[in-house]
C-alpha positions in Angstrom: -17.6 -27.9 -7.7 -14.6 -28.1 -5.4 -14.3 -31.7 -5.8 -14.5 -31.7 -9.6 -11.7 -29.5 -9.0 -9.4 -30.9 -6.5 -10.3 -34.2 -7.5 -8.0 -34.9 -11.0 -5.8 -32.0 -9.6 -5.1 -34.2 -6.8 -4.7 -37.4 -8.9 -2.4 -35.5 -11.2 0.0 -34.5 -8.4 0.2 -37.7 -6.7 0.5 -39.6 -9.7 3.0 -37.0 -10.8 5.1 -37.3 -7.6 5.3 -41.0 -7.1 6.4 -41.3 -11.7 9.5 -38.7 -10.5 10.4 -40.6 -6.9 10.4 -43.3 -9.0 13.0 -42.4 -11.0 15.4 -41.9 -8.4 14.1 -44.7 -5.9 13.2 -47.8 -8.8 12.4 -50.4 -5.8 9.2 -52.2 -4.1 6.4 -50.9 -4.7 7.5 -47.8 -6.7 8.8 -49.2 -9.4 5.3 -51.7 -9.8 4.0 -48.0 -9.3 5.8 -46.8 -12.2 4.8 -49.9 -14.2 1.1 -49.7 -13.6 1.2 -46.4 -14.5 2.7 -46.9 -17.7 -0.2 -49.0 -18.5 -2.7 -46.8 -17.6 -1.2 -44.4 -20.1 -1.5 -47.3 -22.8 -5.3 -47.9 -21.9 -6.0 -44.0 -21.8 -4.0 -43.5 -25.1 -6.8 -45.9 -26.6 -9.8 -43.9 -25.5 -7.8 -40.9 -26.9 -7.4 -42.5 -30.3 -11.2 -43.4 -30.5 -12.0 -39.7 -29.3 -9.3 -38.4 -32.6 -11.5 -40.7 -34.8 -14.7 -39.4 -33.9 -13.5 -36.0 -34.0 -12.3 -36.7 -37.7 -15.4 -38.3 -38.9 -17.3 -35.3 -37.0 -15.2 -32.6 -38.5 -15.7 -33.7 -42.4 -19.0 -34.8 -42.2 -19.6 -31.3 -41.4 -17.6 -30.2 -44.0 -20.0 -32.1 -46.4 -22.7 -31.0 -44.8 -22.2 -27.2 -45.2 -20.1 -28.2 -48.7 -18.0 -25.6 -47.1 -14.2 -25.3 -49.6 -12.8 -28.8 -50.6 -15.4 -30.9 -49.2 -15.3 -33.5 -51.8 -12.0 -34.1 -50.3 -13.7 -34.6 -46.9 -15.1 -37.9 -48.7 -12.1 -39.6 -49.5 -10.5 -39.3 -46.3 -13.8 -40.6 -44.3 -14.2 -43.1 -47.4 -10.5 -44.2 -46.7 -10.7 -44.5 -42.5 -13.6 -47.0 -42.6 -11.9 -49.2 -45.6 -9.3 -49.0 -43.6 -10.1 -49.8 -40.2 -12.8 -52.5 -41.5 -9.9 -54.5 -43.3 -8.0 -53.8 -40.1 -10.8 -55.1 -38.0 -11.3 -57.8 -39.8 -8.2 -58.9 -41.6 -10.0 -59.4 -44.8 -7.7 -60.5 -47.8 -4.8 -61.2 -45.0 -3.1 -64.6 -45.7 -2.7 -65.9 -42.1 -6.4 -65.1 -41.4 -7.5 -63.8 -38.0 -3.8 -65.2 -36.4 -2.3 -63.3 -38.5 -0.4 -59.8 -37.9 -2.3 -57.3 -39.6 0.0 -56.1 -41.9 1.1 -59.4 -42.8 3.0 -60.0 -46.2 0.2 -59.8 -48.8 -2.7 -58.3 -46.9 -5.1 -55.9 -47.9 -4.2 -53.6 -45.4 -0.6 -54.2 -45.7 -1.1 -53.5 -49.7 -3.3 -50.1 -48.9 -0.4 -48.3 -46.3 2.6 -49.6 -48.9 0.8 -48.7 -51.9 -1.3 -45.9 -50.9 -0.6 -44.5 -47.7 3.6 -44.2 -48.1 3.2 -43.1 -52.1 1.0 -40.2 -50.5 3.3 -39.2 -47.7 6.7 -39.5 -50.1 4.4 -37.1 -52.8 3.4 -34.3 -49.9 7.3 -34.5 -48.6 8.4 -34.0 -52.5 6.2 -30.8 -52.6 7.4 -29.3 -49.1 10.8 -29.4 -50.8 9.5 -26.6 -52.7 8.1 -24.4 -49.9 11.4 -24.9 -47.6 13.1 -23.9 -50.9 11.2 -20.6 -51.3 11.5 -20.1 -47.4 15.5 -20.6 -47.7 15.8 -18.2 -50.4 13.8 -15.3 -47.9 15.5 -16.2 -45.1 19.3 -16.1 -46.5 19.3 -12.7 -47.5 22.2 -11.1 -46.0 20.5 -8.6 -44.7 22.3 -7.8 -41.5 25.2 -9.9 -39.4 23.4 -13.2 -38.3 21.5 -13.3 -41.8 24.7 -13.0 -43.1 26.2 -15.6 -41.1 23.4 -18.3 -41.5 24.1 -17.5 -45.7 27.7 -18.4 -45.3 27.0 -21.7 -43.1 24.5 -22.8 -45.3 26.4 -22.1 -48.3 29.2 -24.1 -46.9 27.3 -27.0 -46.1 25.5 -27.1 -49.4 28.9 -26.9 -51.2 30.4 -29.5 -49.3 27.6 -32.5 -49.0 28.2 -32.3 -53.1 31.1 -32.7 -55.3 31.2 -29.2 -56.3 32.9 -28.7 -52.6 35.3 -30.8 -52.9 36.0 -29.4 -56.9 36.8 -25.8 -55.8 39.3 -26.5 -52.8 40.5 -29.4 -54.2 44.2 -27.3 -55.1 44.7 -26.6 -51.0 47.4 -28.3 -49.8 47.4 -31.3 -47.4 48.4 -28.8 -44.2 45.6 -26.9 -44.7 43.0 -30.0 -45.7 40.5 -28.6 -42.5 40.0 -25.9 -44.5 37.9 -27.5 -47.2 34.8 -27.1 -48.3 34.1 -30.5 -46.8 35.9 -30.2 -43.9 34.5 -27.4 -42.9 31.3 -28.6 -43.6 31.3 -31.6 -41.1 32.9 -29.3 -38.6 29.6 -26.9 -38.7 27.4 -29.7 -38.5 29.5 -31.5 -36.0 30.6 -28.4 -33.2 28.1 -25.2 -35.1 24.9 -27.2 -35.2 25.5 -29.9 -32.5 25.9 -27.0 -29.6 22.9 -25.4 -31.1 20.5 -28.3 -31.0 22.5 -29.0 -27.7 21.1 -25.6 -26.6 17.4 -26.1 -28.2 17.0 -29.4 -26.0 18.0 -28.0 -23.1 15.5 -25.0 -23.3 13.2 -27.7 -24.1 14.3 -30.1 -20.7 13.6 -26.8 -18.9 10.3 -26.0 -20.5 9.0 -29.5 -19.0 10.4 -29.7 -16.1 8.5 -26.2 -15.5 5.2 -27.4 -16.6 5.7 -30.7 -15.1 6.1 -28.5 -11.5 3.1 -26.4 -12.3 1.0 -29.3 -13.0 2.3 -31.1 -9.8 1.6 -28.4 -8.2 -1.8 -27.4 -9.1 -0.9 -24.1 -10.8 -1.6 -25.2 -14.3 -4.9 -26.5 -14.1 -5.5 -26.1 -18.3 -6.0 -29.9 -18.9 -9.1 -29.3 -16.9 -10.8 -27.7 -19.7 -12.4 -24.6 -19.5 -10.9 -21.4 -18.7 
């Protein structure tokens, strides 16, 4: 039991330690380290993708099974990741044959992701419009100050990406042209919104850097599975 314990913990933390030396030390043999590493991720990012589609194929094919709600939909997406992967596999229909690239100019598989697969994700982006829409309209009630304030920017920025901005503060002088619509619409986005998502990525840097110690470490020991 110990050594199914201490065994990938200890792999993680050395493997962990020599990927941030690394960084800072990029010479012989740390930096082949590093490399060789790096492909080890590729190989075990394979395995990972074969475990996702065996998961998929596990998790509608129950859904047919139990015809629990919308199963007939489970059949078109199991239906469309075997056509898939078989015309992948075996480049059938693609013009340079088995050389070629598989989504060659002209091949089967090319023709099902432009035709299909980017239709389908352009059509579910179009009807997220209209949930982010309904969300905007709850979240911009001015209900108190930072509601309030979040109303204002976004009305600003709204305004001034169209022409209707530029339409009502078109009458301001040139001395006082940073306080347009516009203007003031590229500086939110530019000083407002960049020193936000400046802050965001920062709490995020943190946030790995912690879990990166505590796996180093041996104190998160989740990817273990189990409790």
């Amino acid at each position: 039991m110990l050594l199914r314990v201490w065994l990938p913990v200890g792999v993680a933390m050395l493997v962990g330690l020599i990927l941030v030396v690394a960084l800072f030390v990029p010479h012989y043999p740390l930096d082949k380290l590093n490399g060789d590493f790096s492909e080890y991720f590729n190989i075990i990012a394979a395995f990972a993708f074969i475990l996702g589609a065996g998961n998929l194929i596990k998790v509608h094919s129950d859904k047919i099974y139990r015809k629990t709600k919308g199963w007939p939909y489970s059949w078109v997406t199991i239906i469309g990741f075997f056509a898939m992967l078989l015309v992948g596999l075996t480049k059938i229909g693609n013009p340079e044959g088995m050389t070629g690239a598989v989504e060659a100019k002209g091949s089967w598989f090319g023709l099902g992701y432009d035709a299909m697969f980017t239709p389908l994700q352009s059509t579910m982006f179009s009807i997220l419009a209209f949930f982010v829409a309904s969300a905007s309209y709850r979240a911009f009630r001015a209900k108190n100050t930072e509601a309030t304030l979040l109303l204002g920017a976004a009305l600003v920025i709204l305004l001034g990406r169209t022409f209707v901005g530029y339409w009502l503060t078109a009458w301001m002088p040139h001395q006082l042209s940073f306080l347009t619509i516009p203007e003031l619409s590229n500086w939110v986005m530019a000083t407002v919104n960049q020193a936000g998502q400046r802050a965001i990525l920062i709490g995020i840097g943190l946030g790995v850097i912690s879990t990166s110690l505590k796996i180093i470490l041996g104190i998160e020991r989740s990817y273990l599975g189990g409790e």
